[in-house]
MOPAC internal coordinates of N, CA, C and O (Angstrom, degrees):
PM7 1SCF
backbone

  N    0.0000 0     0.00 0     0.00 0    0    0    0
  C    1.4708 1     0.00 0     0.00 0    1    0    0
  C    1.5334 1   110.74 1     0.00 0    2    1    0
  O    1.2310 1   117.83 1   140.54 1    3    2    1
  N    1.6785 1   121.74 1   -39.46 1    3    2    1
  C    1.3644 1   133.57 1  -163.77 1    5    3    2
  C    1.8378 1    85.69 1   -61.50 1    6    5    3
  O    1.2310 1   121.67 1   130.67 1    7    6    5
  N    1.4330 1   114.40 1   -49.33 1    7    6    5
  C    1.6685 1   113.13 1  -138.70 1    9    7    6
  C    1.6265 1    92.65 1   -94.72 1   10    9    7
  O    1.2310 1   114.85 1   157.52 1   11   10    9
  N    1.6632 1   127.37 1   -22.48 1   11   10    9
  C    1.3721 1   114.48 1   137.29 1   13   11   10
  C    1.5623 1   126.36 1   -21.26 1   14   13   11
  O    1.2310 1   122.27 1    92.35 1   15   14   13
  N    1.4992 1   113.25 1   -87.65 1   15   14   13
  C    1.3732 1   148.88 1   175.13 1   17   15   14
  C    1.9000 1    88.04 1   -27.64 1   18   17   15
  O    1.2310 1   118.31 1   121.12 1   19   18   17
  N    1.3313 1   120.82 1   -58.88 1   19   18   17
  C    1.4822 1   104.34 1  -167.98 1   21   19   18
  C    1.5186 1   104.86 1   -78.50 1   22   21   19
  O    1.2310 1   123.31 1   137.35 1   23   22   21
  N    1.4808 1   111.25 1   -42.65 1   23   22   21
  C    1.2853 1    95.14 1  -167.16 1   25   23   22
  C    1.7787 1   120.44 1   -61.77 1   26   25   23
  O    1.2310 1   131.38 1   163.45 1   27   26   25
  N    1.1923 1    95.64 1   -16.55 1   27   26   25
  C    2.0948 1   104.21 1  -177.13 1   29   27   26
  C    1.8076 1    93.61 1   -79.41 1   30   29   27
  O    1.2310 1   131.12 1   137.01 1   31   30   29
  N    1.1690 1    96.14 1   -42.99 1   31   30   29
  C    1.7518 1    91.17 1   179.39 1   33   31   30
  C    1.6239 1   116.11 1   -49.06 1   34   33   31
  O    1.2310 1   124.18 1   131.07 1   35   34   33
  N    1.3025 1   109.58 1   -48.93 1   35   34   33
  C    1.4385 1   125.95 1   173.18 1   37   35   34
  C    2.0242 1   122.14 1   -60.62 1   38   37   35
  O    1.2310 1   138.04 1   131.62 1   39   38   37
  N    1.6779 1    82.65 1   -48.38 1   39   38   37
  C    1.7812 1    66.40 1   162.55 1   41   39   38
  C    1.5351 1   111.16 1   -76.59 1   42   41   39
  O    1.2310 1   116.45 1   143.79 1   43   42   41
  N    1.0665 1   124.34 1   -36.21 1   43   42   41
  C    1.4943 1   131.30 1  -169.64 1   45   43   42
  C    2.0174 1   108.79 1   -42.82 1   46   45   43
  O    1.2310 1   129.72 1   128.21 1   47   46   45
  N    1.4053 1    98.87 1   -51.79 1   47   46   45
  C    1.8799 1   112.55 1   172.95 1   49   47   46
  C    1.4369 1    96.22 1   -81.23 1   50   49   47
  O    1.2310 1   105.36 1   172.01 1   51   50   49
  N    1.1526 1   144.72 1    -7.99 1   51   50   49
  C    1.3949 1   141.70 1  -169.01 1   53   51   50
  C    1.8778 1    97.38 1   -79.99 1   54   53   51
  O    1.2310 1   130.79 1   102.41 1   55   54   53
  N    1.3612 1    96.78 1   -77.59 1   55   54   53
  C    1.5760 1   116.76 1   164.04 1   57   55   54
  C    1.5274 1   113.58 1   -33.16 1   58   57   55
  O    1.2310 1   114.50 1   130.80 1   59   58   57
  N    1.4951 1   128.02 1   -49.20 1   59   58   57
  C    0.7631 1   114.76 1  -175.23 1   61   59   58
  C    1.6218 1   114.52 1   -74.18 1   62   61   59
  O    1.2310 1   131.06 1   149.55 1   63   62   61
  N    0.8304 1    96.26 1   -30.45 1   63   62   61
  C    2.0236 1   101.51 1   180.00 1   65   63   62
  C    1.0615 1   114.81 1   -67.58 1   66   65   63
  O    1.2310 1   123.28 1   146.18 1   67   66   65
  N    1.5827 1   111.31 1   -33.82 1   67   66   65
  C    1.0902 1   105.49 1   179.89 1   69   67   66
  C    2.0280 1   123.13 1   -84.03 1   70   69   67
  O    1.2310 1   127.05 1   156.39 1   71   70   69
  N    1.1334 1   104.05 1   -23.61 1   71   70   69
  C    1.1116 1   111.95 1   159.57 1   73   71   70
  C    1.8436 1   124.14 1   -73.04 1   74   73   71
  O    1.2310 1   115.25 1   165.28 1   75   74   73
  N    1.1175 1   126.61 1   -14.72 1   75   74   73
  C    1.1875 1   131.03 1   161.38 1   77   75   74
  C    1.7159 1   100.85 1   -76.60 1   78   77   75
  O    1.2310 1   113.03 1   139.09 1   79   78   77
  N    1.5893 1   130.78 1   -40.91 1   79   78   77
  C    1.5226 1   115.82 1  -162.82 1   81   79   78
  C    1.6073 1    98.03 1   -72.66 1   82   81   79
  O    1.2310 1   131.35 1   151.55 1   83   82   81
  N    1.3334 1    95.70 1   -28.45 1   83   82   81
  C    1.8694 1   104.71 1  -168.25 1   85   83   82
  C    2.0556 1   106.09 1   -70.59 1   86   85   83
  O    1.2310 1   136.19 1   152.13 1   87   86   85
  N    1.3641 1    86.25 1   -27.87 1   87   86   85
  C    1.8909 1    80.86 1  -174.09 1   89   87   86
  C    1.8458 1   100.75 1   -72.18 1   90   89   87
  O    1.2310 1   127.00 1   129.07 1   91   90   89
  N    1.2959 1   104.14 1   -50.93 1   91   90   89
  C    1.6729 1   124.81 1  -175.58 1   93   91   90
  C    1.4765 1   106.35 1   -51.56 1   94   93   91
  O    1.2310 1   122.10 1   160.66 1   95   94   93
  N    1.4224 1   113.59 1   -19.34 1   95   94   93
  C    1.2502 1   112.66 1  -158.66 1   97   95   94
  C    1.7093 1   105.29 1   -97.64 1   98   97   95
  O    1.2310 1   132.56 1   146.13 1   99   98   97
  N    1.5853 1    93.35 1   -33.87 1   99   98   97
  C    1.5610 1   106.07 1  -174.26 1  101   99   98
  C    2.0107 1   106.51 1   -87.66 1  102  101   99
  O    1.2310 1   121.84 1   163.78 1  103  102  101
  N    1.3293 1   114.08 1   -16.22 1  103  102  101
  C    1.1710 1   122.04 1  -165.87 1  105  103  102
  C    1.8943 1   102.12 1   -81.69 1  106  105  103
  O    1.2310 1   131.56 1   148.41 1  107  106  105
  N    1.8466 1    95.28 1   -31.59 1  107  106  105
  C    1.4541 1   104.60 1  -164.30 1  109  107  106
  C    1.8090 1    93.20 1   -87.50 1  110  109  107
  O    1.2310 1   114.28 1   141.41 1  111  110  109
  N    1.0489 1   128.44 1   -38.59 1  111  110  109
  C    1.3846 1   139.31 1  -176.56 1  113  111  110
  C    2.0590 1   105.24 1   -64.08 1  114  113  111
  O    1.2310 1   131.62 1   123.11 1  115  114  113
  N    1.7023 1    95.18 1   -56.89 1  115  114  113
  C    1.3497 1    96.56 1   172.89 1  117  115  114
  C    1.4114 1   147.24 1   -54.17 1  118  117  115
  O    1.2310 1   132.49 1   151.95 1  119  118  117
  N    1.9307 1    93.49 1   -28.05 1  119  118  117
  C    1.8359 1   118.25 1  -179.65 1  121  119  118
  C    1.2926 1   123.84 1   -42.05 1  122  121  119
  O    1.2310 1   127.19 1   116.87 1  123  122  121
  N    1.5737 1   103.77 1   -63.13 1  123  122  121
  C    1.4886 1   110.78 1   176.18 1  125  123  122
  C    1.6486 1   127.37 1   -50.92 1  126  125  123
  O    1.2310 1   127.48 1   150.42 1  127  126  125
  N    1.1321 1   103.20 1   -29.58 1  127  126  125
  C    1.6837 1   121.31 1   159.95 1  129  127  126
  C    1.2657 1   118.71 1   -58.04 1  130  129  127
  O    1.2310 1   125.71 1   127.09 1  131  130  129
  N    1.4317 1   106.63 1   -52.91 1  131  130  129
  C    1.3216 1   100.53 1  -161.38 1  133  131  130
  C    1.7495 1   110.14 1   -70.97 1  134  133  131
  O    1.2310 1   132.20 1   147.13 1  135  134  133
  N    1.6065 1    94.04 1   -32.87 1  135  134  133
  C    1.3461 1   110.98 1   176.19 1  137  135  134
  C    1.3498 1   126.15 1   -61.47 1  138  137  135
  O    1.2310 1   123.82 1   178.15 1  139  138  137
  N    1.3713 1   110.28 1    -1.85 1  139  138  137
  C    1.5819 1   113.96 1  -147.75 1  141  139  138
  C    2.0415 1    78.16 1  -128.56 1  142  141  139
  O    1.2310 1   124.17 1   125.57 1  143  142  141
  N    0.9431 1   109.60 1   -54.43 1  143  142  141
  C    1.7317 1   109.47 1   155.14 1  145  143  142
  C    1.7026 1   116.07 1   -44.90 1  146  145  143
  O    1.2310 1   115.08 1   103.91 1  147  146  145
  N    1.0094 1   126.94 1   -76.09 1  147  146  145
  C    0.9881 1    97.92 1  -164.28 1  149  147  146
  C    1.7389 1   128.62 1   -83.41 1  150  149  147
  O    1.2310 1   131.48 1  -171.36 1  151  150  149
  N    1.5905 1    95.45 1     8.64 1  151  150  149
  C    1.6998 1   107.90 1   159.22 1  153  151  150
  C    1.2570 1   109.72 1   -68.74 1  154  153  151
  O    1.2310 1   114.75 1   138.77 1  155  154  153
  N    0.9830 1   127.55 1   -41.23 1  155  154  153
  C    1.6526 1   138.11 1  -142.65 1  157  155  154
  C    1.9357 1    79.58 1   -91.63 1  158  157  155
  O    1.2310 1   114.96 1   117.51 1  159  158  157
  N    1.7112 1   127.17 1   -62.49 1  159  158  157
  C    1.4325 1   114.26 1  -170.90 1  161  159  158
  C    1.4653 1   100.63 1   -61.97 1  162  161  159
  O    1.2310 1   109.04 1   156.51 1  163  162  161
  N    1.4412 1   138.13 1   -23.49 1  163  162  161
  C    1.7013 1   121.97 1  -170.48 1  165  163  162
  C    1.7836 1    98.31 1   -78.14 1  166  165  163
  O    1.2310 1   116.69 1   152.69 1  167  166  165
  N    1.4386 1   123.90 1   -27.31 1  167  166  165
  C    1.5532 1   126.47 1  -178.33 1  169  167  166
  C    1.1303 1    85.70 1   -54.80 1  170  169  167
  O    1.2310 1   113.13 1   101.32 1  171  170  169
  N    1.3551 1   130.60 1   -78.68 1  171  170  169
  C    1.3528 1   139.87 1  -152.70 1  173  171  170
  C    1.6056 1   124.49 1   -67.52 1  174  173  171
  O    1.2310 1   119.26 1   159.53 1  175  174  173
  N    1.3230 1   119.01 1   -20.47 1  175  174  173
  C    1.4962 1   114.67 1   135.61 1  177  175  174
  C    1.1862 1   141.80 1   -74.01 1  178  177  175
  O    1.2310 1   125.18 1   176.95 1  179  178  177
  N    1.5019 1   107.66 1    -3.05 1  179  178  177
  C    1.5577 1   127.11 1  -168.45 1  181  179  178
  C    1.2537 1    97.08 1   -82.67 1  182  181  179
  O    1.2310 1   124.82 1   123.39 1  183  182  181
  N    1.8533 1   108.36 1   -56.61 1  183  182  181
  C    1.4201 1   110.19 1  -171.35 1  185  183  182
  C    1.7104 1   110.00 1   -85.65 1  186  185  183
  O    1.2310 1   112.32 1   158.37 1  187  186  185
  N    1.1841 1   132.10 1   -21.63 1  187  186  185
  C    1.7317 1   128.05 1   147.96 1  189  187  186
  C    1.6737 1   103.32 1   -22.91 1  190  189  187
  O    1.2310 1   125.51 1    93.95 1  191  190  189
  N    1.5111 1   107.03 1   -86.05 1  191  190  189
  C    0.9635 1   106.85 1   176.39 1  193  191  190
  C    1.6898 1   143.06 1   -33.30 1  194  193  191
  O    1.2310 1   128.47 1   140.77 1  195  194  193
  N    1.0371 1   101.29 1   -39.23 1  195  194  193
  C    1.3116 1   123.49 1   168.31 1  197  195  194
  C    1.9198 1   125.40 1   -60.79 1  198  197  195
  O    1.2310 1   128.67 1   129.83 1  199  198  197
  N    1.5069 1   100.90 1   -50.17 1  199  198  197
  C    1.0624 1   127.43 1   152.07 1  201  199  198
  C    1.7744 1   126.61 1   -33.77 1  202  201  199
  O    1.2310 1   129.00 1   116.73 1  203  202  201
  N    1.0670 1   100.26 1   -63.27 1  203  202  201
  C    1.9155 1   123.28 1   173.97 1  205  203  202
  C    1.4310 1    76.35 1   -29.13 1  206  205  203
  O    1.2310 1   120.10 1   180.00 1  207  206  205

C-alpha cells in the first residue's frame, strides 16, 4: 500500500512538471506570435484611424 501511495505521488509531481514544461514551452514558442499579432491589430487601428 506504502509503495502504491509513493508511486501515485510520483506520477502525481511527474504530471505536474510536466505540464508546467509543456505550458512554458508553448507560451515561449507562442510569444512571438502573439506579439507579432497584436502589433499587426494596433497598425491596423492606427491606420483606421488615420483613414477617418
Amino acid at each position: 500500500m506504502q509503495l502504491y501511495i509513493n508511486f501515485a505521488t510520483k506520477i502525481k509531481s511527474r504530471t505536474k512538471f510536466d505540464i508546467r514544461f509543456l505550458f512554458i514551452a508553448i507560451s515561449t514558442i507562442s510569444y512571438p506570435a502573439i506579439l507579432q499579432l497584436n502589433l499587426k491589430r494596433g497598425y491596423n487601428r492606427k491606420r483606421q484611424y488615420e483613414l477617418q
